[in-house]
N, C-alpha and C positions, 0 to 999 in steps of 0.2 A: 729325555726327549728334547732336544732342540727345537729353539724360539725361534719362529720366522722375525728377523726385526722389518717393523711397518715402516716404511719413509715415511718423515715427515713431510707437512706439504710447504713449498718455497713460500718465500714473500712476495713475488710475482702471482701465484694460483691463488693465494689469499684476496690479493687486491682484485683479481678477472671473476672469484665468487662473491664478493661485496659488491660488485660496478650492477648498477639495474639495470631491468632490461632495457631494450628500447624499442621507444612506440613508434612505429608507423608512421609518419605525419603525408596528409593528402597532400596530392602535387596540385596544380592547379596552370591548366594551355592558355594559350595566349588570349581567348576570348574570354579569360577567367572562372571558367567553370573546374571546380574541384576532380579531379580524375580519382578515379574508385578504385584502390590500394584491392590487390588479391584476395588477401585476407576477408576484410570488411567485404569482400564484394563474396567471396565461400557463402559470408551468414547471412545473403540475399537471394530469392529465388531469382530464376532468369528472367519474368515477366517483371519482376518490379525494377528490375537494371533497365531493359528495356524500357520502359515507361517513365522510368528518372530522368533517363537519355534524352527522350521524345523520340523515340526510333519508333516505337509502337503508334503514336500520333501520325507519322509522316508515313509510314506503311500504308496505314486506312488511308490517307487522304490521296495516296497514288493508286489503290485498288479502288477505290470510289471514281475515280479520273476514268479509270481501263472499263467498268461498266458503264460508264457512261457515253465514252467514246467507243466503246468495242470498236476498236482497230482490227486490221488483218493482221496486224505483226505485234502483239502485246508485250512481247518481249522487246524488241524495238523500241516498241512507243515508250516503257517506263525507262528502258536507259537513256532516252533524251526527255525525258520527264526526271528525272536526278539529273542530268547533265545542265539542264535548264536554272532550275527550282532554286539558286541561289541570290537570282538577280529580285525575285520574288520581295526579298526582305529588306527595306528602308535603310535598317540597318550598315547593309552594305555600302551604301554611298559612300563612306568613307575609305578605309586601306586599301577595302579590294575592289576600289573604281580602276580601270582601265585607264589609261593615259589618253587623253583627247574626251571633250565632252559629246562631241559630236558622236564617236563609236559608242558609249554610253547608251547615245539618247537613238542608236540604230537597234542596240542590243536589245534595249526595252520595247522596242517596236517591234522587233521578230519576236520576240517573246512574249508580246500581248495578242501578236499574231498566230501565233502556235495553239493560245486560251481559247481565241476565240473560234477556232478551227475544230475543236474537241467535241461539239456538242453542234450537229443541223437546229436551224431559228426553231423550225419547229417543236424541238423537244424544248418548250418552254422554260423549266425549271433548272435544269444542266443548261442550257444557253446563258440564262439571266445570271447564273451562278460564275458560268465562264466569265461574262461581261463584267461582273463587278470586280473578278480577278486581275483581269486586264486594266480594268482603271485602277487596281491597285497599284500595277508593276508599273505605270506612266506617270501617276501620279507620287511616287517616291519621290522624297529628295536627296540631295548628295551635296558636297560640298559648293558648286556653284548653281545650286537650285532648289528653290523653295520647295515646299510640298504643293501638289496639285496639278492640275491638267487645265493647260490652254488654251486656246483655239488653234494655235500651228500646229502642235504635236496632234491633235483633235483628226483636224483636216490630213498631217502629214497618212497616218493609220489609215482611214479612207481612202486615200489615193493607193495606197499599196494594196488593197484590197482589192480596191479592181484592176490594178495593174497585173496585178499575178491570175488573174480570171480570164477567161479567152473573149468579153463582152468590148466590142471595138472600143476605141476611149472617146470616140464622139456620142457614140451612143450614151454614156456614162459621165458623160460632163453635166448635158442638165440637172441630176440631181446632186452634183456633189455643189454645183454652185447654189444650190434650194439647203442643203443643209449644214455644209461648212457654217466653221465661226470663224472670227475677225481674231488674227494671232496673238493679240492680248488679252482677249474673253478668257476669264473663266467660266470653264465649262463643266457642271451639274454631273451627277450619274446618272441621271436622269435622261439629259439630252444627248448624252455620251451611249445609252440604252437603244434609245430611240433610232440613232443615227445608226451604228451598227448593225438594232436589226434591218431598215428599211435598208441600206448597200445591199445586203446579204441576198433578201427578199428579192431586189430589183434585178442581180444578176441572175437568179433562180428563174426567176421572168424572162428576164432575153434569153438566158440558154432554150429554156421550151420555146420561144416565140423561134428561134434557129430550128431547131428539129421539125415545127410545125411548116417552114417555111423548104425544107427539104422536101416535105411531103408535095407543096406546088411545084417545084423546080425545074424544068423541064432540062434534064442533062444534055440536050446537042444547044442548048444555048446557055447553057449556066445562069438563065434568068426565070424569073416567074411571070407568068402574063399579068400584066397591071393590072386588067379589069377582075381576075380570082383574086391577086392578091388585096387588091382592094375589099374586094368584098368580104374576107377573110378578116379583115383589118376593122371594118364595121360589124359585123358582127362579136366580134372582140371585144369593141367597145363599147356595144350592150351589154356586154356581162359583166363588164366591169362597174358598166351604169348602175345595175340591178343589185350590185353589191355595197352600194354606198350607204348603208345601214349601220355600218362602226367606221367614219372614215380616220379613225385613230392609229387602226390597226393594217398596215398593209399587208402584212399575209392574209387578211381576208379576198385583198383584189387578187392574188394566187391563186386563193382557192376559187375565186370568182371564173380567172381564166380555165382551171382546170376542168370547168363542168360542161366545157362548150363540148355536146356530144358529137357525134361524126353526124347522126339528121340533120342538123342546124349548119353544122360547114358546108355537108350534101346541097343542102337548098341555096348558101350562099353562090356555090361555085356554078352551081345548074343556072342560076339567072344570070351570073357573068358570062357562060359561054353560049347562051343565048344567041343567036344572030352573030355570032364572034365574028371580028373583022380582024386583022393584023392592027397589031398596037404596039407602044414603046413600052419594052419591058421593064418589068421592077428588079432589080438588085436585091441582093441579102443585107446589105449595108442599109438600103432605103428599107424596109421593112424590117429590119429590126429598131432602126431610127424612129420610126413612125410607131409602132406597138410600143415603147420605153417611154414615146411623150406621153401616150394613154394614162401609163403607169404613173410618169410623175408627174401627171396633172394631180392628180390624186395627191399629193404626198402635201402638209402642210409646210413650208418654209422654217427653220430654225428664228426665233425670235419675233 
């Protein structure tokens, strides 16, 4: 019977059986965080990759965002809720600052504006939560800026507030000069709370104080007779009397004006037209003028 002869094996396959294996070694991106090797990532469930990540972290905190805001377009709303969400972190002031400090310090304004849009004053909790967001992203710093919030960027946020509102900007000046700060104040989260909610409040104000003001309007004059609208205007301003019971809180003067029921306007407007005689009519400018100083008599002054 014939021997199969066995090849020996080369001194080449000798040396490729001696050489050990080799391990792995983690890679590690530019923000220095370790990247997770295939392998090593097989002997991990998919929630704990998630959660190593912070992908599980930042999910909840954008589905907490969508019930709170329940937007019409959810879908929408969270792809500019990621599109946003990086200007968020201090961290960034530096590589991925933008060129110009000025676009910087616009970017964090639209984006503390976007925060504080998520949540109506009135939902307490989600509002106050928004607000402390938004003075989070204002008060970052970057390379030519300290940490904290000022009184410019304070006032700047304000103004764009009611600028982008349909509340004319005379009507809306009184209060911003009652609660602006001085451009080198630091400014509190507190008085940063304060102001936010009362803008918000105040233009919630004029817009009803508009609709109620449609309600007088007489359409072949596009005016309202002085003597209703007046009277409409004092009795306003009882309610808002009768509400000075927290004058800390101006959503209460809101909800002050909201109770004026239609008897009480009924009666005002019957004694206005009383004996009517032709009069110089009122404007929507003047009367919303006139209901907004009610308002901000009410409101305490910054400092």
């Amino acid at each position: 019977m014939a021997v199969v002869p066995v090849p020996l094996p080369s001194p080449k396959m000798a040396v490729e059986k001696r050489r050990p294996a080799v391990v792995p070694v983690a890679g590690f991106t530019d923000s220095g965080r370790p990247t997770v090797s295939r392998t090593a990532a097989g002997a991990e469930s998919e929630e704990d990759f998630l959660r190593q990540v912070g992908v599980t972290e930042m999910l909840r905190a954008a589905l907490l965002k969508v019930l709170e805001a329940r937007p019409e377009e959810p879908i929408a709303f969270l792809a500019h809720y990621f599109e946003n969400m990086g200007l968020r972190s201090p961290a960034n002031g530096g590589a991925g600052e933008p060129p110009g400090q000025l676009l910087l310090q616009q970017q964090r304004l639209g984006r503390a504006l976007w925060h504080l849009r998520l949540a109506h004053h009135s939902q307490r909790t989600a509002f106050n939560n928004n607000v402390s967001v938004a003075y989070e992203c204002l008060s970052a710093g970057g390379r030519k800026k300290k940490p904290g919030l000022d009184g410019r960027t304070y006032s700047e946020l304000l103004k764009r507030i009611c600028r982008d509102s349909e509340a004319p900007e005379e009507v809306v000046a009184p209060l911003l000069r009652k609660i602006q700060c001085r451009d080198h104040e630091a400014v509190p989260l507190g008085v940063f709370r304060a102001g936010m909610r009362t803008c918000f409040v105040l233009l919630e104000f004029v817009a009803r104080a508009g609709a109620l003001y449609q309600l007088l309007e007489d359409p072949g004059l596009a005016a309202a007779d002085r003597r209703v609208g007046q009277a409409v205007l004092d009795t306003l301003e009882g309610a808002l009397q009768a509400g000075d019971s927290d004058a800390a809180a101006p959503a209460r003067y809101l909800e002050a004006g909201s109770r004026l029921g239609p008897d009480s306007l009924a009666l005002a407007m019957d004694r206005a037209v009383v004996a009517r005689r032709p009069g110089v009519p009122m404007t929507r400018e003047e009367f919303l003028e006139k209901a907004a100083a009610l308002f901000i008599a009410k409101v305490k002054p910054v400092g």
